[in-house]
C-alpha positions as CSV (number, residue, x, y, z in Angstrom):
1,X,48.8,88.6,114.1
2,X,50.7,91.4,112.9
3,X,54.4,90.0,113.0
4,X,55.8,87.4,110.2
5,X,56.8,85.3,113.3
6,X,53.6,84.4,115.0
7,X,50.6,82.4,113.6
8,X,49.7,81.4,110.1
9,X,52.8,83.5,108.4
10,X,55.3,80.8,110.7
11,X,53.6,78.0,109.1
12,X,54.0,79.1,105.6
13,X,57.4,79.8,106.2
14,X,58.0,76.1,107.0
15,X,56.0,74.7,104.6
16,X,57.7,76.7,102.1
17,X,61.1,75.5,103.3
18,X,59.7,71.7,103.6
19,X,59.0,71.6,99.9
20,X,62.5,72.8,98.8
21,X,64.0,70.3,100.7
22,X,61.7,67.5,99.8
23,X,63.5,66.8,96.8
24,X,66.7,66.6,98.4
25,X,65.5,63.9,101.3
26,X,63.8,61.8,98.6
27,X,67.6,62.3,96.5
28,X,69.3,60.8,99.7
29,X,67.0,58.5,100.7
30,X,68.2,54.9,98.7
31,X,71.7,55.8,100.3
32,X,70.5,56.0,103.7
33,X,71.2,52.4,105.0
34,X,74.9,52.7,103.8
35,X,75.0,55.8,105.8
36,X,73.7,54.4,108.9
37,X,76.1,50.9,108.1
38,X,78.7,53.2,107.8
39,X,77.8,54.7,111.0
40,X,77.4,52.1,113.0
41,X,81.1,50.7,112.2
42,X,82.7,53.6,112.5
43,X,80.9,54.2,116.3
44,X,82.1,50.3,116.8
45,X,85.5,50.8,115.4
46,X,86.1,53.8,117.9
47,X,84.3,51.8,120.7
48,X,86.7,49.1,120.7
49,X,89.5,51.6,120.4
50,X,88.8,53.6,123.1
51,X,88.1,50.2,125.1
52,X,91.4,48.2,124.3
53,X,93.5,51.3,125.1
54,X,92.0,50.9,128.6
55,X,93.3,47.6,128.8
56,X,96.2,47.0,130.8
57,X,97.3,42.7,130.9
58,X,96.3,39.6,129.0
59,X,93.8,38.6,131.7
60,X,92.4,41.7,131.1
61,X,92.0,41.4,127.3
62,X,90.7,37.8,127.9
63,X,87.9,38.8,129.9
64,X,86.8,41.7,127.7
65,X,87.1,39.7,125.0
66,X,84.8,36.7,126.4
67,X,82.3,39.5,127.6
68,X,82.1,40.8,124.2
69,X,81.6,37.8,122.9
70,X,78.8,36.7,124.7
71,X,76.9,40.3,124.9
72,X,77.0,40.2,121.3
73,X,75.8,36.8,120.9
74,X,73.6,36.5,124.0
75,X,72.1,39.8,124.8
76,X,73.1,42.6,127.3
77,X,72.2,40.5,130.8
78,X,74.5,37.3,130.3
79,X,77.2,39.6,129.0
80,X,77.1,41.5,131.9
81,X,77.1,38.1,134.0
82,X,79.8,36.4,132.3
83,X,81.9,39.5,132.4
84,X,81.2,39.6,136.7
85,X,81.9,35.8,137.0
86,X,85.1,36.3,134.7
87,X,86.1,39.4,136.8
88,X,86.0,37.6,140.0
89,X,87.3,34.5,139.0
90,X,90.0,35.6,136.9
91,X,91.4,39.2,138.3
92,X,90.4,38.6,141.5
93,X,91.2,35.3,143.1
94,X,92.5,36.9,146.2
95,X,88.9,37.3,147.2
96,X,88.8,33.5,147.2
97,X,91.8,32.8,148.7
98,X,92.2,32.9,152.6
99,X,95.5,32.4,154.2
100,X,97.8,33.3,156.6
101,X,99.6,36.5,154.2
102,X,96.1,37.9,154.1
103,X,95.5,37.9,157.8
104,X,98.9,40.0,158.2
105,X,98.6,41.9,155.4
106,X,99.9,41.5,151.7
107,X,102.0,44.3,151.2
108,X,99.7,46.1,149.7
109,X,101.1,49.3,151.7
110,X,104.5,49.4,149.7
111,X,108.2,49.0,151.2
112,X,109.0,50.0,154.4
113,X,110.7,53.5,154.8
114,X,114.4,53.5,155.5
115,X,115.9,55.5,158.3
116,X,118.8,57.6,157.9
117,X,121.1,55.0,159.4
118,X,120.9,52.5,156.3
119,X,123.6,52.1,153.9
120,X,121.4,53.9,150.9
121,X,121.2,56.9,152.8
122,X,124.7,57.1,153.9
123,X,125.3,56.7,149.8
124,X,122.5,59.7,149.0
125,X,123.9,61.8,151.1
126,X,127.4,61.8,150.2
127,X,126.4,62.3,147.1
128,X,124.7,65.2,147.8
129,X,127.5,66.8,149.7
130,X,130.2,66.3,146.6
């Protein structure tokens, strides 16, 4: 090979650089678990963070807390479990439920628009004409 780049002169070149930094790994290498410690916490720290800002009410909290809870304790499939059961039972009970406001409708659409003959709309637009 006639080029620094290809062959035996490449793997020189890294061997070269591989024993100046040996020294330095085998320098860092009894502080390496604190780094990774460190690591790990502050990945957590941020995790939660970023997870409780997400959180809007208490029942909320509750089951994210409970799910945490148990994924940490249990393993990844009950976590998952619990948090589904919790979910349903908890935030959703309307699923459950089965009455005669559900058959109509809940009011889920909003208010009912107002036509220009109510009271509110005689008040906006006077005020929009002074």
């Amino acid at each position: 090979m006639d080029s620094i780049y290809g062959g035996i002169g490449t793997m020189m070149l890294a061997f070269m650089i591989g024993i100046f930094l040996l020294p330095l790994v085998s320098i860092f290498q009894p502080v390496l678990p604190i780094a990774l410690a460190l690591t790990l916490i502050l990945t957590g720290y941020v995790s939660i963070t970023i997870g409780l800002g997400q959180i809007e009410t208490s029942a909320q909290r509750g089951v994210a807390g409970v799910t945490a809870v148990v994924l940490a304790t249990h393993g990844a499939i009950a976590g998952i479990v619990t948090g589904v059961v919790l979910y349903l039972a908890i935030e959703r009970t309307r699923l459950f439920r089965r009455g005669p406001a559900e058959q109509e409708g809940d009011g889920a659409a909003g208010p009912a628009p107002q036509s220009e003959d109510t009271p509110s709309a005689d008040r906006r637009s006077g005020a929009e004409q002074s």
